[in-house]
NUMAR-654008 format. One record per residue (C-alpha): residue in three letters; x, y, z. Coordinates in pm, whole numbers, plus 32768, in hexadecimal, padded with zeros to 4 digits. Layout:
residues N
ALAXYZ...
***
This chain:
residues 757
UNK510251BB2671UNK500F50C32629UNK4EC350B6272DUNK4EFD52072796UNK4FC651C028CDUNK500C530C296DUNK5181536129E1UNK515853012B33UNK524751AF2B78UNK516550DF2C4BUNK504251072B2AUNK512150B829FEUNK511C4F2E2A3BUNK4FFB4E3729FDUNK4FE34CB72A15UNK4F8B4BEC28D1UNK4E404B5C2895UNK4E6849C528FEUNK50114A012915UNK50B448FB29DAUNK517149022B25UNK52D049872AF3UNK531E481A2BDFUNK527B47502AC8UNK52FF47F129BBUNK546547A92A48UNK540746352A63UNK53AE463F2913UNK54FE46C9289CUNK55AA45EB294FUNK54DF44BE28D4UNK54C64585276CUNK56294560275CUNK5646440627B4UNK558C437826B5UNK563A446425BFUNK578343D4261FUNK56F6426C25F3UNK56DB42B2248AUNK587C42902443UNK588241AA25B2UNK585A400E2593UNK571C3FD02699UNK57B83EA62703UNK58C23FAD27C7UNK57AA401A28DAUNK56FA3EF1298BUNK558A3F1B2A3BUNK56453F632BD5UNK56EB40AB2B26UNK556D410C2AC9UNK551740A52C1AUNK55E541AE2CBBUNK54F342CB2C14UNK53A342712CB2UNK53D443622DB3UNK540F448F2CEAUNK52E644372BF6UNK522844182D1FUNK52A2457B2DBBUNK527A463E2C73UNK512145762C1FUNK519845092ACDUNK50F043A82A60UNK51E542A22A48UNK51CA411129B2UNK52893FE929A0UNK51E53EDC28DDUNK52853D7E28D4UNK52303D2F272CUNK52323BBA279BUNK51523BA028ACUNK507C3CCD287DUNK50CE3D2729D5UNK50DF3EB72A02UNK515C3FA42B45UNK50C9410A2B26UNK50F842272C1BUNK502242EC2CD6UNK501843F62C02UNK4FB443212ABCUNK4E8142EE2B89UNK4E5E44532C1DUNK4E8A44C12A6CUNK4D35440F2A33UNK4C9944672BAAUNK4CD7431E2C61UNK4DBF42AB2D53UNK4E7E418E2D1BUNK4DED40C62E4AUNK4C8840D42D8DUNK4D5A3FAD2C85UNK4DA53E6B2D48UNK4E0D3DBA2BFFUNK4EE73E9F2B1AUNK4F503E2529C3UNK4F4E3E8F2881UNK4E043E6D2827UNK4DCB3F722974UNK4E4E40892863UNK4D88400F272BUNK4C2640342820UNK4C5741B02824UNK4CEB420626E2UNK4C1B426325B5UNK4B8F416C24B8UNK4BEC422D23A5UNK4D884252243FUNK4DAF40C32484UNK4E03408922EAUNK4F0541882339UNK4F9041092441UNK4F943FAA23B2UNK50764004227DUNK515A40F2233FUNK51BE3FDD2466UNK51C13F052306UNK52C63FFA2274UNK53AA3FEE23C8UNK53803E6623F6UNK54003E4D2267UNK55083F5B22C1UNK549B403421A9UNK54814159228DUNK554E416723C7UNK547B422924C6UNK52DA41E424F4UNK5233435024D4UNK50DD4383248DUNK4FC544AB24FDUNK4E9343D42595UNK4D6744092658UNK4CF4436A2781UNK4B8B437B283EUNK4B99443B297CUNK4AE343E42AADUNK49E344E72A94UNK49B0446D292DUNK4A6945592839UNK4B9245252772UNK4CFA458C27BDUNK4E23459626B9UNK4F6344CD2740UNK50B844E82681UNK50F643AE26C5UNK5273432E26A7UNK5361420F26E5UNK5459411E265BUNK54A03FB32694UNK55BE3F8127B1UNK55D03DFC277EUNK55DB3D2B2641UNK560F3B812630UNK57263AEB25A0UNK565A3AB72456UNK56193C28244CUNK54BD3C2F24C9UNK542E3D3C25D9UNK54183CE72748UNK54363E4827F4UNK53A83F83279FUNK539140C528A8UNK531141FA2860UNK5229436228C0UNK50F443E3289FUNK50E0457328ACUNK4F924627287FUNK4FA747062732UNK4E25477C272BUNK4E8548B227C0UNK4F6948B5263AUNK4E47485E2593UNK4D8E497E2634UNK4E9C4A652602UNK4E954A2B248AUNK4D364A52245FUNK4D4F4B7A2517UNK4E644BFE2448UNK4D6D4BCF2302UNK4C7C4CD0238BUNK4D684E0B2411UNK4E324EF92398UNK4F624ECB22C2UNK502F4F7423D3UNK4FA64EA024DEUNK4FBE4D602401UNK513E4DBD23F2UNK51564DF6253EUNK50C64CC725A9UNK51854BE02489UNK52AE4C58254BUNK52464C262680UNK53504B71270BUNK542C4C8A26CBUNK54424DBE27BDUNK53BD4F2F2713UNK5469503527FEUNK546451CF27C3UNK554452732862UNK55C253D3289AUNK57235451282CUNK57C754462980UNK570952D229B8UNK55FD52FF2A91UNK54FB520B2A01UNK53D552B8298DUNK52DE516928F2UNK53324FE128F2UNK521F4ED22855UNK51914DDF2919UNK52964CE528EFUNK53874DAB29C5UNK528D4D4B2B2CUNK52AB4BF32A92UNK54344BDC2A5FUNK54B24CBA2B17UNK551A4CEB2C79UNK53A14D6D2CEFUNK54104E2C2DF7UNK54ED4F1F2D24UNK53CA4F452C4AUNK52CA4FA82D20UNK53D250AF2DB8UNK534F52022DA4UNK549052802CF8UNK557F519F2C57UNK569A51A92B43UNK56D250B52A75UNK581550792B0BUNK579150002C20UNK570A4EC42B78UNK58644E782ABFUNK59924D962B8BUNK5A9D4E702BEAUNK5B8F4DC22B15UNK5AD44E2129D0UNK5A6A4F8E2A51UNK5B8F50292997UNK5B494F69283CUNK59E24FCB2857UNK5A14512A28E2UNK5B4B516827C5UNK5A5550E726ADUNK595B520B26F6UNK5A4952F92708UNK5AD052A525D6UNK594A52BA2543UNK593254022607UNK5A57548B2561UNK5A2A53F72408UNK5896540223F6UNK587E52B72349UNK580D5163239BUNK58FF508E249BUNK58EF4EFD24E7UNK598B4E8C262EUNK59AC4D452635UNK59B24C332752UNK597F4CEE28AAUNK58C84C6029E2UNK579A4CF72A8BUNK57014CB02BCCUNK55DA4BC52BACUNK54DB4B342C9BUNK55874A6B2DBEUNK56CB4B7A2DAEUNK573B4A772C9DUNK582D4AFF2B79UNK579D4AC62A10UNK58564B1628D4UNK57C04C2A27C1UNK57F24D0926A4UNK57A84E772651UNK57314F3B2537UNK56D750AD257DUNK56BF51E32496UNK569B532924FBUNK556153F42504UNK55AA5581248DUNK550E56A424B8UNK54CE57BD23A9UNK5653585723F2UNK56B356C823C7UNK570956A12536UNK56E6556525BBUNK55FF555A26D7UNK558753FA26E2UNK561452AE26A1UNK552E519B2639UNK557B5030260EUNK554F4EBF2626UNK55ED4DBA26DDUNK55F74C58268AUNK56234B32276EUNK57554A8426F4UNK57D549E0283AUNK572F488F2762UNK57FE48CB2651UNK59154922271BUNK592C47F427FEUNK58CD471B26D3UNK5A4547A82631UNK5AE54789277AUNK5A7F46142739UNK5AB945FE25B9UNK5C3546A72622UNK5C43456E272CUNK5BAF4498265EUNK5CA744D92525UNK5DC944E2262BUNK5D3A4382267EUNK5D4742FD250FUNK5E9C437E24E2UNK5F1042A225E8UNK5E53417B255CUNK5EDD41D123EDUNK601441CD2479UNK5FF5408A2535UNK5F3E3FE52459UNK5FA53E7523A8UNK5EEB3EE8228DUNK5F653FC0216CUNK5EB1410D218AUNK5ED141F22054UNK5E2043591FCDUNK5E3943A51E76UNK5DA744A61D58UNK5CA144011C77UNK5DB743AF1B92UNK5E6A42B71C92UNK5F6F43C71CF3UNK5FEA43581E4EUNK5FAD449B1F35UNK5FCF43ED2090UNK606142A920FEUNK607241DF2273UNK61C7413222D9UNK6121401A229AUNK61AF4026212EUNK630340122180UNK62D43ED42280UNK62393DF4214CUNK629E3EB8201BUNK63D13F452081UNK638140A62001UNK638D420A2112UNK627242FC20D8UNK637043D4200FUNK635942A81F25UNK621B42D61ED2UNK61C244001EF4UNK616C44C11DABUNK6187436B1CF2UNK6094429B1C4FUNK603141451CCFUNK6072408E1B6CUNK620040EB1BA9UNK61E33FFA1CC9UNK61013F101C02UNK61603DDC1B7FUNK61323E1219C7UNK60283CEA19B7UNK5F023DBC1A79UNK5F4C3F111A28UNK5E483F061931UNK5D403E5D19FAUNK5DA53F611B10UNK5D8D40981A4BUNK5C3D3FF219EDUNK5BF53FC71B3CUNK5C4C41681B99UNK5B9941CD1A95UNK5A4740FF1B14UNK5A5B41B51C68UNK5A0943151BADUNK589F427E1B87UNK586F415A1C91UNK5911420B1DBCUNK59C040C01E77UNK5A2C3F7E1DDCUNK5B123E431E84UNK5C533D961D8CUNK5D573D121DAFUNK5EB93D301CF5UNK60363CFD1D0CUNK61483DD41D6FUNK62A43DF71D59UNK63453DD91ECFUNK64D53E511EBCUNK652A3CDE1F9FUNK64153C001FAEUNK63C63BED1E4FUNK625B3C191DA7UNK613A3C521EA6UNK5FF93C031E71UNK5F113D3B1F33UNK5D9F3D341F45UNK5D013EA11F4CUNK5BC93F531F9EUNK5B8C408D1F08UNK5AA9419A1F04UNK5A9342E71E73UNK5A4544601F4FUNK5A7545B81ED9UNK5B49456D1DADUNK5C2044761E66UNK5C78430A1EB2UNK5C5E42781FF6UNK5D0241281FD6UNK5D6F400D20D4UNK5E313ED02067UNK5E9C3D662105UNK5F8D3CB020E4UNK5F163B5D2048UNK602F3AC31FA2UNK604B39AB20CEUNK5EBC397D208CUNK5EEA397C1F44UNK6004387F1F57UNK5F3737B42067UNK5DF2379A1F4EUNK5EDD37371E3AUNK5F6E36121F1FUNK5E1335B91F8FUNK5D8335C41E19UNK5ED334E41DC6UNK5E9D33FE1EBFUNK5D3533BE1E74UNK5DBC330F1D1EUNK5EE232AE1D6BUNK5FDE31B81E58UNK60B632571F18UNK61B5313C1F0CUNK61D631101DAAUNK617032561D09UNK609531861C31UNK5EFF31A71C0AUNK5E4931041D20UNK5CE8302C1CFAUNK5BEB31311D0FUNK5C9A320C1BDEUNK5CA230C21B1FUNK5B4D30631B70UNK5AED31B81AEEUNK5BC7318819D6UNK5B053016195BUNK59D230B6196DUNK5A0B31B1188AUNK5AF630D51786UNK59ED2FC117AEUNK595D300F164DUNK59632FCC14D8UNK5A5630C3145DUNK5B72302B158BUNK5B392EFF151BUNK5BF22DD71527UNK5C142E781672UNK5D312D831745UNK5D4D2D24189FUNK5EB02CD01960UNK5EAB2C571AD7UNK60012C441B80UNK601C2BA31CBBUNK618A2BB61D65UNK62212A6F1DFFUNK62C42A861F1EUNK62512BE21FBFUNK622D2B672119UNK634D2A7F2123UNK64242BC220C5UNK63872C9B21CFUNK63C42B7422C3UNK65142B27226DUNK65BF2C632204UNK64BD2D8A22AEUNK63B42E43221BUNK64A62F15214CUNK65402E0D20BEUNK63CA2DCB202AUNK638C2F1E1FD3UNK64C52F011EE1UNK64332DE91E32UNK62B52E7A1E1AUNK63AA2FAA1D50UNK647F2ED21C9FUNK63452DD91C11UNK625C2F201BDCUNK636C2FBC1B16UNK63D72ECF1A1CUNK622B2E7819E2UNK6206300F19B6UNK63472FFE18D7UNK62E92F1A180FUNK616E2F8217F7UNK61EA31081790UNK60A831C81731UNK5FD930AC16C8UNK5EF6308817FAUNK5E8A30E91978UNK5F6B30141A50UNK5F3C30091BA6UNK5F832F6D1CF5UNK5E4C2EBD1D51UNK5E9D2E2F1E8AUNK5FA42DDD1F5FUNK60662CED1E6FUNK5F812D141D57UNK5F6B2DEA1C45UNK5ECE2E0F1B0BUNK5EEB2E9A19BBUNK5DAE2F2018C1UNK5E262F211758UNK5CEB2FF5169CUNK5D2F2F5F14DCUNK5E482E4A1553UNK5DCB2CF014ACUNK5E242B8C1578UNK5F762B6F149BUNK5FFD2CBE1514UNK5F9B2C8B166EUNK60382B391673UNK61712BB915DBUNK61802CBE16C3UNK61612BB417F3UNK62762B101773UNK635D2C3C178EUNK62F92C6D18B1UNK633E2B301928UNK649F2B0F1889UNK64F32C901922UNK64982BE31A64UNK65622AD51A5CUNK66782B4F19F1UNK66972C7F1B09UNK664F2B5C1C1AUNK675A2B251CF9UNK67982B211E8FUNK66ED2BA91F38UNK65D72C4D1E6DUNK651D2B311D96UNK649F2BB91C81UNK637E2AA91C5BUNK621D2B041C09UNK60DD2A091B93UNK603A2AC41A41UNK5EC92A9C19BDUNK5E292B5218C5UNK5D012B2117F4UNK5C4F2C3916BFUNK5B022CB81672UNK5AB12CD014F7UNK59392D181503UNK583D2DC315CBUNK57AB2C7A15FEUNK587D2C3316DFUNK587B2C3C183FUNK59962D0818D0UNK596F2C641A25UNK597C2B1F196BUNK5AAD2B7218DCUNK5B7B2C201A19UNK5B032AB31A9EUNK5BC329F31996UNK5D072AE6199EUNK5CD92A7E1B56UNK5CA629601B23UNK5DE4290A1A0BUNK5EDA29C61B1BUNK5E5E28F91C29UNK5EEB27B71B6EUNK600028591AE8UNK608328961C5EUNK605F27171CD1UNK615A26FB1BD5UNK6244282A1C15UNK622B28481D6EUNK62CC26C31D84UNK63DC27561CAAUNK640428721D9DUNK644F27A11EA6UNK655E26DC1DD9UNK65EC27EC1D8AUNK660628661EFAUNK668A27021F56UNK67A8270B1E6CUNK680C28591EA8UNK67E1282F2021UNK67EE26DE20A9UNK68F326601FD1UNK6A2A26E52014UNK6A0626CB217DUNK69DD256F2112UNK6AC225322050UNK6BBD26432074UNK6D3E264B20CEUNK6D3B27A3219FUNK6D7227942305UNK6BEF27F72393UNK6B9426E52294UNK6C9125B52322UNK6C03266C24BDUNK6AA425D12442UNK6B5324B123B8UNK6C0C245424E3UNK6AD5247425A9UNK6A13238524DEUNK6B1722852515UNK6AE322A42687UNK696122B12664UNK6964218325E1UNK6A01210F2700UNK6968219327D4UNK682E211B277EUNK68941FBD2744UNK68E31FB92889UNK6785204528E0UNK67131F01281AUNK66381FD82722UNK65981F7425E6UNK66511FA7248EUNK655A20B02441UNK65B421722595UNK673E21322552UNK672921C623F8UNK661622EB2455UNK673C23402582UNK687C2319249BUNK67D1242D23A8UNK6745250624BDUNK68C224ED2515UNK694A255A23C0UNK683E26512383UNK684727012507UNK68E1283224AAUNK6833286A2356UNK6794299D23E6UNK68E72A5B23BFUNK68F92A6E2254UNK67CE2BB6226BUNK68932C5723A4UNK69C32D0E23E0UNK6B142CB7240CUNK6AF72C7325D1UNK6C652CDD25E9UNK6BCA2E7D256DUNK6AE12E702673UNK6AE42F1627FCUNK6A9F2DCA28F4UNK693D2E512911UNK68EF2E37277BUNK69A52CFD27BFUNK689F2C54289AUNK67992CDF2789UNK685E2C5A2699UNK684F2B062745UNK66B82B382741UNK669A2B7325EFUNK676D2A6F254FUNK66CF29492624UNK655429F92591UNK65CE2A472415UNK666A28FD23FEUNK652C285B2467UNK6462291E2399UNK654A289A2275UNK651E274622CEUNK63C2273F22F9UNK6364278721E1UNK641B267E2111UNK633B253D2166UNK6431241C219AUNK64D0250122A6UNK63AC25692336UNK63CB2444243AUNK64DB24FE24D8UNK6490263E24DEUNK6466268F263DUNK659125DD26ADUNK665C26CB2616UNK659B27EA267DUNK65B827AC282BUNK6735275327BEUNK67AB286228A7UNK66E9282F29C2UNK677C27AD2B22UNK66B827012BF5UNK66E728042D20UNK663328E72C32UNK672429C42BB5UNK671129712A64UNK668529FB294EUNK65A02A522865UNK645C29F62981UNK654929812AB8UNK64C8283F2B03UNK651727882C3FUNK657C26232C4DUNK649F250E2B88UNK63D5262C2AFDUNK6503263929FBUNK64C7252028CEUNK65ED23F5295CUNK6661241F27E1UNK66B2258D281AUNK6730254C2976UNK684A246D28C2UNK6882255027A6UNK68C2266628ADUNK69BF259B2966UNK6A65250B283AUNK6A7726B627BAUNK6B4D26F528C5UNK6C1D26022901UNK6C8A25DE275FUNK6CC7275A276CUNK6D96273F28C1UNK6E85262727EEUNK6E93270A26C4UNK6F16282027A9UNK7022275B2831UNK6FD326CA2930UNK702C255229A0UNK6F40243029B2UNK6F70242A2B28UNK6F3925B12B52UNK6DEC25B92A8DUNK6D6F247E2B5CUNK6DC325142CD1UNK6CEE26532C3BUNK6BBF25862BDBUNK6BCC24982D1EUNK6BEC26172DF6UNK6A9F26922D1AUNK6A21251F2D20UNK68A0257C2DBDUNK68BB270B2D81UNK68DB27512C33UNK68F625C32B88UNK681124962BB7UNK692223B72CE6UNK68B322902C4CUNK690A22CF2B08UNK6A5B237B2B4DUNK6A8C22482C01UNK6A4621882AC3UNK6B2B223E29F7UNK6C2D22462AD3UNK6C2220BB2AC9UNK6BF320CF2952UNK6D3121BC291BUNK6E0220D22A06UNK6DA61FB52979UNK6DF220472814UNK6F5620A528D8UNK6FB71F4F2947UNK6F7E1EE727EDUNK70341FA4275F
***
C-alpha cells in the first residue's frame, strides 16, 4: 500500500498534514448541517436565544462562532474566532462588525460585500464564502466562513445573522500537496475521509489509512491484533460478517450498506462497505481490501427528510389550502382532503384526472396556457374558477411550480375575497341605497363628456321635498322608500341616455352627454307628471328640478352646473309650499272635518278647550291655538299601529311615539307651529309619570296640562261611564296625575253645563 507501511498494525496509521480535531470536525457537521437545513427552513423560525444555547460547544470544540446584529453593527464572537486568528477574545473590548473586516484580506472584502448582498436580497439562502484573515504572527489563514440570517423586519429587511468560522488552510495545503505526489497517493488522500482497510480472509486486519486513528475508536486501532469485527456494533456484525462470506464464497465485489462502527468517544456512527477480494495465483482469496465511507451524515440527514416528509403529510392533510401534484400535463397524481371540504371532490376524484374537468370552460384555455408556461419558467401564481358540487363556482388562487417532471401546486379559496373586492369596487361608484351612480363616478363621468363631440352636453339637479319630514314622521324606512320610489321613476324615465346618480342625501342629478335644452326640458316634465301622479299618503312624491346645457366649449361647465343649482333652488320655494298643502289636506283635514269617531274625540275636546280657556280668560289667539291643539292631539296615530295589537309595554311606547310623530307633523306646517309642544307633553302627569320626557308639575306647558286632563276624562264618557263617575276619578287624581285647579274648573264648568241643561 501506498508509503510503504509495513504489516505491523501500530505502523499502518499516520495523521494528515494540518487535519483537524475529530471534536471540531463534529462541530462543523453539526453546524454544516444546520445551515444546510436553513436552505428549505423560513429564518424567521429560529430566533438569536436558540443560537445562544451553542456558545458553549463552539467554545469546547474551538470552532469560531458570530452573531452580528445587521442594524446596529453590533457583533458577539467566541473564543475560538479569536484563538482561529491567534488572539483571545479579551484582547477586543469593542467587538462589531467592522472587528472582522480589520483582519480579513483586501482583496476578499468585494466578496464578501456581494455575497451578504445576495442573502440580504434573498437570492441565495445561506452566506458561504472561502476568505482569508491576517493572523497574529502576520500570515494569512483560509476561513470557510458560513451563516444565514435568523431575523428579518416586517418589510423583509435583515436584522440577525449567526454563523462559523472553521480554519480550511490545512485544505488548501492538502490540495497543493495533492498536485505534487503520486497518483495513488493523490487518490488516497481525495478520499480521505473514507477508511482504506486490508484485511485477511478470516478478518484479522492487516493495513487501515490514516483516517481510521482519526474516526475510529483509537484504542481498537492501536491494538496489537484486532479483527475488523471488533470495530462493528454487535447488531450489524452478522450483516457485515454474512456480506464477506458471501464475497468469500462468490469472489466478487460486495456492498454492505448502513452498519455502525465504534468511533472516538465509544460513540456509534453509521457507514458503508465496498470490498473485493484479493486472489492468489490458484484464485484463492486471501485478502479482502476495501473502503468505507462515512454515511452516518447522510443517514441522519434521511432519518430527518423521513420525519420531515412525515411532518408535511400531516400539514397537507391539515391544511386550509388546496394541495395538489400533478404530471406536466395537469394530470392530478396526489390530492389533500382539503379538496373535498371546498370543492366537494375525495382524492379518488381526482386522481388520474385532469384539472380542466374540474375547470370552469371560460379559463381552460388561459390555464392550459398557463401549464404549458411552467415547462420553461419553473413557478408561476393565477388564479381561476372551479366547479364545487354545492357551493357553486369557486374562485382559487394558485401557486405553482415545476420539479422533476411534475407540478407542485397549492390553491385558496378566494371567492369571499373576490366577492368582498367586487363589493368594494361597486361601492366606490355607487349608492348603496339606491343602486344608482354616486358623485365621484359622475364627477368622473363630466370630466370626460365635458367636450366637443358630447356636446350639447345637459345638466339635471333633483332635489327631493320632504326627506326629513318623512324620516321624522313615518321612520327612516319610510324615507328610504321614497329615495327608491323618486330614483326609479328619474332612472325610468332617463333609460340609457345619461349617468344618473344620487348626489347627496336628497339630491340627485342626471348628465345627459348630445341632449339639447328642448329634450331635457321635455324630459323634466315627465318626470314631473310621473311624480305627481304616483304621490299619495304617505310617500310624497315631490321633487324641485333644475337643469341647464352646454353647447360650446366656451363655456364654463362650472358656470353652467351653477345655473342648473341655482334654477332647482327656486323651483323648490315653489314645490316645497305645495308639498306642504298637499300634506295638510291629506292629513289635517279629515281630522278636521271628518265624521268618524277619533275625529268627533278631537272635536268634542275642542268644544271643551274652548271652555276651558275662556274660563282661564285667554286671548282669542290662545283660545283658537288650544281648540286646534285639541282637535289635532292625537294626529300622531295616523303613522302608528292599531294600540288595541299591541302587549301593554308597546302600549306605553306607543303612547311615546304618537305624542312625538304628531308633533313632528305639526311643526312643520307654520300656522300650527304655535302649538306644537302642547301637544307633544300631552301625556305627561304632573307626578312625573308621563310621557314622552316625564315632566313634573309646572314643568308641563298649562296648555298640555289641560289637554291631558280633558284626554281622559272625554275617553272615560265615551266608555260609559257617568258624568258623576268620571268627576269622583279626576277629583281622587286631582294633584297626582291632573292639575287640582283645573279639575276643579272643569268640574264647575261640566256642572254648570248640567244645570243648564
Amino acid at each position: 500500500m501506498s508509503n510503504g507501511r509495513d504489516s505491523r498494525f501500530k505502523r499502518k496509521t499516520f495523521k494528515e498534514k494540518g487535519g483537524p480535531t475529530s471534536s471540531s470536525q463534529r462541530s462543523s457537521q453539526m453546524i454544516n448541517r444546520r445551515i444546510r437545513d436553513s436552505r428549505t427552513k423560513n429564518s424567521k423560525q429560529v430566533s438569536p436565544p436558540k443560537l445562544i444555547r451553542y456558545k458553549e460547544i463552539f467554545e469546547k470544540t474551538g470552532m469560531g462562532a458570530w452573531e452580528w446584529n445587521v442594524e446596529t453593527g453590533k457583533s458577539f464572537y467566541n473564543e475560538g474566532w479569536a484563538q482561529l486568528i491567534g488572539y483571545s477574545l479579551d484582547e477586543f473590548p469593542d467587538i462589531s462588525i467592522h472587528t472582522f473586516y480589520q483582519f480579513l484580506h483586501p482583496q476578499d472584502k468585494d466578496r464578501v460585500q456581494q455575497k451578504l448582498k445576495n442573502v440580504f436580497e434573498k437570492k441565495e439562502g445561506v452566506y458561504e464564502i472561502e476568505i482569508r484573515m491576517q493572523h497574529k504572527k502576520g500570515h494569512w489563514i483560509w476561513i470557510e466562513d458560513r451563516g444565514i440570517v435568523v431575523e428579518w423586519s416586517e418589510n423583509g429587511d435583515p436584522l440577525l445573522m449567526f454563523g462559523t468560522h472553521r480554519d480550511i488552510t490545512h485544505l488548501r495545503e492538502v490540495e497543493k500537496e495533492a498536485q505534487r505526489e503520486s497518483k495513488e497517493y493523490q487518490l488516497l488522500i481525495e478520499n480521505t475521509y473514507d477508511l482504506v482497510y486490508r484485511i485477511s480472509s478470516n478478518g484479522e486486519v492487516k493495513f487501515v489509512s490514516p483516517r481510521w486513528e482519526k474516526v475510529i475508536d483509537s484504542n481498537l486501532v492501536k491494538a496489537e491484533k484486532v479483527y475488523f469485527s471488533d470495530f462493528i456494533h454487535p447488531k450489524d456484525k452478522i450483516k457485515v460478517q454474512g456480506s464477506f462470506q458471501k464475497l468469500l464464497a462468490s469472489k466478487k465485489k460486495q456492498e454492505v450498506v448502513n452498519f455502525r462502527l465504534k468511533t472516538l468517544n465509544e460513540k456509534w456512527k453509521w457507514f458503508t462497505t465496498k470490498a473485493e477480494p484479493v486472489l492468489d495465483e490458484n484464485e484463492k482469496v486471501i485478502e479482502i481490501i476495501g473502503v468505507v465511507h462515512d454515511v452516518n451524515e447522510i443517514y441522519e440527514s434521511n432519518l430527518q427528510i423521513k420525519k420531515h416528509k412525515q411532518e408535511l403529510e400531516r400539514f397537507f392533510s391539515v391544511t386550509m389550502d388546496l394541495f395538489a401534484i400533478s404530471d406536466e400535463n395537469g394530470n392530478i397524481l396526489k390530492a389533500n382532503p382539503t379538496w373535498k371540504k371546498i370543492l366537494g371532490y375525495k382524492e379518488e376524484d381526482l386522481l388520474g384526472k385532469s384539472f380542466m374537468q374540474f375547470i370552469v370552460d371560460e379559463d381552460k384555455e388561459e390555464t392550459k396556457k398557463i401549464i404549458a408556461g411552467l415547462k420553461t419558467k419553473r413557478k408561476g401564481s393565477f388564479i381561476n374558477h372551479y366547479h364545487s358540487k354545492k357551493r357553486g363556482i369557486r374562485s382559487i388562487e394558485w401557486k405553482a411550480s415545476t420539479h422533476d417532471n411534475k407540478i407542485f401546486a397549492s390553491g385558496r379559496d378566494i371567492t369571499d375575497q373576490e366577492k368582498r373586492k367586487k363589493d368594494i369596487d361597486y361601492l366606490s361608484s355607487h349608492d348603496m341605497l339606491t343602486g344608482l351612480y354616486n358623485r365621484r363616478f359622475f364627477s368622473e363621468k363630466l370630466k370626460e363628456w365635458n367636450k366637443k363631440n358630447c356636446f350639447p352636453l345637459s345638466i339635471i339637479y333633483f332635489d327631493l321635498n320632504g326627506l326629513k319630514f318623512t324620516n321624522d314622521v313615518f321612520g327612516h324606512q319610510k324615507g328610504d322608500e321614497l329615495l327608491i320610489a323618486i330614483a326609479k321613476i328619474i332612472h325610468d324615465r332617463a333609460g340609457d341616455r345619461g349617468i344618473f346618480c344620487r348626489y347627496g342625501g336628497d339630491e340627485f342629478a342626471l348628465l345627459l352627454p348630445n341632449t339639447s335644452k328642448q329634450e331635457t326640458a321635455k324630459l323634466m316634465m315627465d318626470i314631473e307628471d310621473e311624480c305627481n301622479s304616483l304621490s299619495r299618503f304617505p310617500i310624497y312624491l315631490s321633487v324641485a328640478i333644475g337643469a341647464a346645457t352646454k353647447t360650446s366649449s366656451k363655456q364654463n361647465i362650472q358656470a353652467v352646473m351653477n345655473r342648473a343649482d341655482q334654477q332647482m333652488y327656486m323651483n323648490k320655494l315653489t314645490s316645497r309650499k305645495q308639498l306642504i298643502q298637499r300634506i295638510h289636506t291629506d292629513i289635517f283635514s279629515p281630522f278636521k272635518d271628518g265624521k268618524e269617531e277619533a275625529h268627533m274625540h278631537g272635536q268634542r275636546m275642542g268644544k271643551l278647550a274652548v271652555a276651558m280657556a275662556i274660563d282661564l280668560q285667554w286671548t282669542v289667539d290662545e283660545i283658537e291655538n288650544l281648540e286646534k291643539a285639541a282637535l289635532f292631539h292625537d294626529i300622531g296615530k295616523i303613522v302608528l299601529p292599531e294600540k288595541q295589537k299591541l302587549s301593554r309595554e308597546q302600549s306605553n311606547e306607543w303612547l311615546k311615539k304618537h305624542t312625538v310623530s304628531g308633533f313632528t307633523l305639526i311643526k312643520n306646517i307654520d300656522e300650527y307651529l304655535p302649538f306644537a309642544k302642547w301637544v307633544l307633553y300631552h301625556h305627561e302627569y304632573i307626578d312625573g309619570s308621563g310621557n314622552p320626557e316625564g315632566l313634573i308639575g309646572e314643568e308641563i306647558p298649562l296648555a298640555s296640562r289641560i289637554l291631558s286632563l280633558l284626554e281622559f276624562y272625554i275617553e272615560s264618557l265615551e266608555s260609559g261611564k257617568t258624568a258623576e263617575e268620571v268627576q269622583n276619578l279626576l277629583m281622587n287624581q286631582a294633584g297626582i296625575k291632573f292639575d287640582a285647579d283645573l279639575v276643579k274648573r272643569l268640574v264647575r264648568i261640566e256642572m254648570q253645563k248640567i244645570n243648564q241643561e
